[in-house]
C-alpha positions in Angstrom: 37.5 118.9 160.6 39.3 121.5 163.1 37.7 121.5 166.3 36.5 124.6 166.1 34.4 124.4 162.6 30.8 123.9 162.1 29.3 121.3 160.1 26.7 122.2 158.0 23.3 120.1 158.0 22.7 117.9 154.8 19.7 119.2 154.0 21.1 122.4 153.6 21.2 123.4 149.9 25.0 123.9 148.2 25.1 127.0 148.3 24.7 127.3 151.9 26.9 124.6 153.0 29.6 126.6 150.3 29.2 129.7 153.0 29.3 127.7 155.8 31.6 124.5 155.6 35.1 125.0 157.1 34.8 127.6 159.6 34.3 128.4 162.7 29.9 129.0 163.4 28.1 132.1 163.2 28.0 132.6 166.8 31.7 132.3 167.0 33.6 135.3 168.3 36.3 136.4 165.8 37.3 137.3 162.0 34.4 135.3 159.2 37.4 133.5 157.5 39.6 131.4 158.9 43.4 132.2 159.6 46.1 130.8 157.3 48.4 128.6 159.4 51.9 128.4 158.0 54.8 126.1 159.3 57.3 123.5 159.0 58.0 122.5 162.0 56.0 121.2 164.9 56.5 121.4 168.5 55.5 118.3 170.6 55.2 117.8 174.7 57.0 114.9 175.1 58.7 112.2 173.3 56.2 110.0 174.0 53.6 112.4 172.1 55.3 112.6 169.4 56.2 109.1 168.5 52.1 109.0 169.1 51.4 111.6 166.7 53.5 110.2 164.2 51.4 106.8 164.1 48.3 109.1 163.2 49.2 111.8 160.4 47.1 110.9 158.0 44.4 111.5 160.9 45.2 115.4 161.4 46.7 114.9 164.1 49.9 117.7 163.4 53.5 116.2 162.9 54.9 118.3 160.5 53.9 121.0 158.1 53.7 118.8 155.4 51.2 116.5 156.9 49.1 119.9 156.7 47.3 122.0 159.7 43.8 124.0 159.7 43.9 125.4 156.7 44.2 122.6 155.0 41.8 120.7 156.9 39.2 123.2 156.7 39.2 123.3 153.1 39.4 119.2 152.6 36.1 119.6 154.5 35.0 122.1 151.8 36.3 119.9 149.0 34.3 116.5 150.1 30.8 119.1 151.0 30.9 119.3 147.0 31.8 116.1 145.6 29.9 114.4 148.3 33.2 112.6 149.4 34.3 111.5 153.1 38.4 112.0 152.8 40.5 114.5 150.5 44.3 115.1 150.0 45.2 118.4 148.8 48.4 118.6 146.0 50.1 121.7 144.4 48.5 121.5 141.2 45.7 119.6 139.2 48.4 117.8 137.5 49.8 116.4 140.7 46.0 115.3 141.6 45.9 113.0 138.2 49.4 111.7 138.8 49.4 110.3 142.6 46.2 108.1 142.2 47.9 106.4 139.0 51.0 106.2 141.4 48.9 105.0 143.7 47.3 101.9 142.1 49.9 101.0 139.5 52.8 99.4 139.6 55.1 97.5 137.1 53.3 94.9 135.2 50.2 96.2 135.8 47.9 97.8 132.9 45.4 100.6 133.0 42.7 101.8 130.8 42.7 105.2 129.5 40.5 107.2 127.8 41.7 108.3 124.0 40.4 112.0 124.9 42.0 112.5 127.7 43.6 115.9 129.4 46.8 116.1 127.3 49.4 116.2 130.6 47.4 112.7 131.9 48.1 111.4 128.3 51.7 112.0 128.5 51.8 110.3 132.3 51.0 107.2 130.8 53.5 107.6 128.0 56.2 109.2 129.9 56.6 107.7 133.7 53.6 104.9 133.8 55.7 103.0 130.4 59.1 104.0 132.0 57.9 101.9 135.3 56.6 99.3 133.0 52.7 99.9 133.3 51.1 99.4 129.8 48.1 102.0 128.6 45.4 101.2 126.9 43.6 104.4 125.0 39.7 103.0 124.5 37.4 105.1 122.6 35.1 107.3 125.4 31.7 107.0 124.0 32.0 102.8 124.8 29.7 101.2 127.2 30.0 98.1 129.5 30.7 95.5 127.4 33.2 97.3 125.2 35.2 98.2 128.4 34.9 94.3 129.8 36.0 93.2 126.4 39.6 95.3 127.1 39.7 94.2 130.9 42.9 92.2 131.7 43.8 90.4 134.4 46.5 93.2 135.3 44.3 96.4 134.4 44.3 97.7 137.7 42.8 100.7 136.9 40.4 102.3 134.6 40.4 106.3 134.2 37.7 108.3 133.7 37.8 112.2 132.4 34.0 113.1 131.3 33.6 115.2 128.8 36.5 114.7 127.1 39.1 117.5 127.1 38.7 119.8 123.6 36.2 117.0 122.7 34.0 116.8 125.0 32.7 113.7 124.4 30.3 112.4 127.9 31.2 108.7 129.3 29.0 106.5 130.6 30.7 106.5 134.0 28.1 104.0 135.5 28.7 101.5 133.1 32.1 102.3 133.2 32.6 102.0 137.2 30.2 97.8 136.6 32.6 96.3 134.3 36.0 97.7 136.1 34.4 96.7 139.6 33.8 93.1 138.1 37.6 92.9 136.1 38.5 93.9 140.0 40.2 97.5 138.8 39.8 101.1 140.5 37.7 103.7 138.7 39.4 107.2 138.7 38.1 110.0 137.4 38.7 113.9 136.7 36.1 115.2 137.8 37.0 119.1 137.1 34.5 120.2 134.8 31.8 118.5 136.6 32.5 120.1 139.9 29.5 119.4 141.8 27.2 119.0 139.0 28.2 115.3 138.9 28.4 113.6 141.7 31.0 110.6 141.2 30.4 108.7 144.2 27.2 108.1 143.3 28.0 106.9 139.6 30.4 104.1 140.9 33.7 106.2 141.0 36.4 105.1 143.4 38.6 108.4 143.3 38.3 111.6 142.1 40.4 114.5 140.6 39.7 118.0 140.5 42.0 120.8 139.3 40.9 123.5 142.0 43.1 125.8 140.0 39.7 126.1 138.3 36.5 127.1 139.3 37.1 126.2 143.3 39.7 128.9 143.3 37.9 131.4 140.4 40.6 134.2 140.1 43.3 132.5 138.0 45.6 133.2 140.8 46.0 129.8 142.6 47.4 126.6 141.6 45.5 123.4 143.4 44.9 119.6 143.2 42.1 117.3 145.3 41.9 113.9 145.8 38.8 112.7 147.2 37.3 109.5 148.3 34.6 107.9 150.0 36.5 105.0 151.6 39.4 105.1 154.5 41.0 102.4 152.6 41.1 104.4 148.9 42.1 107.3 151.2 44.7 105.4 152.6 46.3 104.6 149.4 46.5 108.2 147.9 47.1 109.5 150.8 50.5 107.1 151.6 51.6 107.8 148.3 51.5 111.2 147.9 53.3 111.4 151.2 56.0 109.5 150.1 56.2 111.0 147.2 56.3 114.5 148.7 53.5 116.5 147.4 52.5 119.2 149.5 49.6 122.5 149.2 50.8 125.7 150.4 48.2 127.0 152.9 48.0 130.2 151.3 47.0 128.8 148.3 44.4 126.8 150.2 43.1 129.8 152.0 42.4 131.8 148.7 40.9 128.2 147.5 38.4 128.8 150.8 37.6 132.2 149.8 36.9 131.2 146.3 35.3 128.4 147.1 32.4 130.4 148.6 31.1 132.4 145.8 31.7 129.0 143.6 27.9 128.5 143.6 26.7 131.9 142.4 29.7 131.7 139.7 29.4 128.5 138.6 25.1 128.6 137.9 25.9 132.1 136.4 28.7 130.6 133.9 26.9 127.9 133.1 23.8 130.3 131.7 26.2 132.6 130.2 28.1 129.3 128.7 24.8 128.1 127.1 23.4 131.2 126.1 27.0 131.5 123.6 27.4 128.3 123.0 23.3 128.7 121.1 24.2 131.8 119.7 27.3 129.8 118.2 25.2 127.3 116.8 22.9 129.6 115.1 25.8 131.2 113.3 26.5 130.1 109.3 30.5 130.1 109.7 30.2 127.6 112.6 29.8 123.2 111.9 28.9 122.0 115.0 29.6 122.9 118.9 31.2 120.4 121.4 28.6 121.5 124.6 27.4 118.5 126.3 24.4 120.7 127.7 22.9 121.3 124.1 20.3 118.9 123.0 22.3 118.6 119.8 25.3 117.1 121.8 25.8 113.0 120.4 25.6 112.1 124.1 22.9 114.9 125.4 21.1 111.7 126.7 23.9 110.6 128.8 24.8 114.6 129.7 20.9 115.0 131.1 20.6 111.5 133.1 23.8 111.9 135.5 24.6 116.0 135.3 22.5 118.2 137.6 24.1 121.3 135.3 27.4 122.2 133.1 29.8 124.9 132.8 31.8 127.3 131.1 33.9 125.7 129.0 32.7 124.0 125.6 34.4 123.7 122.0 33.2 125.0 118.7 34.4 123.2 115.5 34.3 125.8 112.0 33.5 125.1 108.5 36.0 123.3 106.9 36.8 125.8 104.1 38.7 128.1 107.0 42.6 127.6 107.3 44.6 127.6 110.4 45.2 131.5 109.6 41.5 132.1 109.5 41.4 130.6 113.2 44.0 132.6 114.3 43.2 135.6 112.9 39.7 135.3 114.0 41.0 135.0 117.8 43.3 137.3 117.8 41.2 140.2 116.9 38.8 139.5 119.9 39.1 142.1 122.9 37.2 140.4 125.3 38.7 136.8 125.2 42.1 136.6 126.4 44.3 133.7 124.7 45.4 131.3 127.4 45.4 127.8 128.8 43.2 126.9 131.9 39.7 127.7 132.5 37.4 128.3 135.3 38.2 132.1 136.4 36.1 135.3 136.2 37.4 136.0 132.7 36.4 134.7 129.0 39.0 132.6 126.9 39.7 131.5 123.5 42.2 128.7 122.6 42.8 127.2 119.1 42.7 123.5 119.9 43.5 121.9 116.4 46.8 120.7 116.4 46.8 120.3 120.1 44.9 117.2 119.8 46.3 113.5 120.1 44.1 111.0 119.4 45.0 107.0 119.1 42.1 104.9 119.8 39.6 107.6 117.8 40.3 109.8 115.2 41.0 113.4 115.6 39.6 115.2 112.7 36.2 116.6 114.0 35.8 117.7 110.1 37.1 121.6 111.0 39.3 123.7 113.1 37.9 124.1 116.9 38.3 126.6 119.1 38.3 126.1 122.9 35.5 128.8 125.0 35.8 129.4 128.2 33.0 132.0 129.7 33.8 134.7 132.3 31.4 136.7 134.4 31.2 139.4 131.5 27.8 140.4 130.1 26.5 137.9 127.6 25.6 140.6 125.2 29.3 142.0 125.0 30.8 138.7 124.5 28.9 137.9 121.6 29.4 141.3 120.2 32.5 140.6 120.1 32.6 137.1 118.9 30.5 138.5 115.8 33.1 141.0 115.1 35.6 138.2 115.4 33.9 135.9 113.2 33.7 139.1 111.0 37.0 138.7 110.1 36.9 135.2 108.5 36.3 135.0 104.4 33.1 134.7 102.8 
């Protein structure tokens, strides 16, 4: 943490340690938000400080720019206040943040468990650079618990990956169970974390190292591309850190200072988002043109149980699966006529989406016919009342 920031107590609630983590106190003289510090290169004293300095980057002690500087560090501190980490490395994107832990750990020979609903990008890491480097992946079905997961241990899996719910699925893992049998096979536990944000602490569940997109809800205005990595131990730090250094992945402060800024109205966003998200995601399921929908929060979610024991809340984004007498046309035709739900990939900003995920689904381990064709839902910060106006109008447009 810069010298200059405040820490903020731990029994202060998130939402106040959102407003007040990462920069300077109240009583300091000077602008609310920190600066943005840009640079490449970094001026030293001495040789004899700089051969010191160099011994110690990973400690934020300043070498160069891509070893980062206060902006960075400030939001790091931001990043572990909500996942209740000790360490974080900040990447470009959210992609980067899934592939420099798998770098990380893996190496050729080794063999690492994946889940089969995993983010499609992660998916093709293990099928693109992780086979090309000789590391074998093993797609396992995410609704198995301990014994299952011992059952595929080997004695190269190295690591086990994580990603609960499920991308367009949503299915929920049991990530404790999970974390007992890859602890005792003597692999890492890594897990994307994004949807869960804060509402599930990984940490606590027997995670090793988590991913979070911050493209998402930490930055909230679909104008920042961002990756974490956080962890609760210096040696797991360590380890991600040293290889995303060497493989030369570097955040821009500026997108970590518009990160900072969205990071403190997160809170109010995310418990907002989370209403609004539920409140559609029942008027869905009360709708005759709709089979089932993919939201871990609703009681009628296969793994509610699991959903309720280790998530303090959800958010936005859920899936909804239609009768199986509408085409692929129907789908389409029932998106495109909405007005108030753009059409776009990623999730987590201030406006509504609508994504036709059938057909974008690869599936190996499970199947991937969820008996319909599902649309993705991200909710904005519109009114409730207008997004499911529009949504009946959409669903309007389907045959009866």
């Amino acid at each position: 943490m810069p010298d200059d920031a405040q820490t903020p107590h731990a029994e202060h609630r998130f939402a106040t340690r959102m407003s007040h983590a990462g920069r300077a106190g109240t009583r300091a003289h000077g602008f609310v938000n920190p600066p943005v510090h840009r640079g490449s290169t970094v001026l030293h004293p001495d040789c004899e400080s700089r051969r010191t300095s160099a011994k110690d980057r990973f400690n934020r002690v300043m070498t160069y720019g891509t070893a980062g500087g206060p902006t960075h560090y400030a939001l790091e501190d931001v990043i572990c206040e909500i996942e209740g980490a000790t360490r974080c490395v900040l990447v470009g994107t959210g992609l980067a943040a899934v592939t420099v832990p798998l770098m990380a750990y893996l190496k050729a020979g080794d063999h690492c468990l994946m889940p089969d609903s995993v983010y499609g990008p992660a998916r093709n890491i293990a099928g693109g650079l992780l086979a090309g480097y000789g590391i074998e992946t093993t797609f396992y079905d995410p609704t198995i618990g301990e014994a299952e997961v011992a059952a595929l241990m080997r004695p190269n899996t190295k690591v086990v990956y994580t990603e609960s719910p499920g991308s367009h699925t949503f299915e929920i893992q049991d990530i404790p169970a999970i974390a007992r049998a890859a602890h005792a096979g003597g692999a890492k536990v890594l897990m994307d974390n994004t949807w869960g944000i804060h509402n599930f602490m990984p940490f606590e569940k027997g995670v090793d190292v988590s991913i979070q997109a911050l493209t998402k809800y930490v930055g909230g205005h679909s104008d920042v591309l961002l990756g974490s990595i956080t962890t609760v131990t210096e040696e797991d730090y360590l380890t991600v850190r040293t290889a995303a250094s060497q493989m030369g992945h570097f955040a821009a402060p500026d997108d970590c200072w518009l990160a900072l800024r969205g990071a403190r109205t997160m809170p109010v966003r995310l418990k907002h988002q989370e209403k609004s998200g539920l409140a559609v995601a029942r008027w869905f399921e009360s709708r005759p043109e709709v089979q089932r929908v993919l939201h871990p929060g609703l009681p009628s979610h296969p793994q509610h149980a699991l959903f309720a024991r280790d998530f303090a809340g959800s958010c936005s984004l859920f899936g909804v699966v239609l009768q199986p007498r509408y085409m692929e046309a129907d789908i389409f035709r029932f998106i495109d006529s909405l007005e108030l739900f753009g059409i776009g990939a990623s999730w987590g900003g201030f406006e509504s989406l609508a994504l036709p995920t059938t057909g974008f689904i690869t599936r190996t381990a499970t199947s991937p016919d969820l008996g319909g064709y599902a649309v993705r839902i991200h909710i904005g910060l519109e009114d409730v009342a207008d997004l499911t106006a529009d949504l009946e109008r959409g669903l309007a447009t389907l045959p009866r």
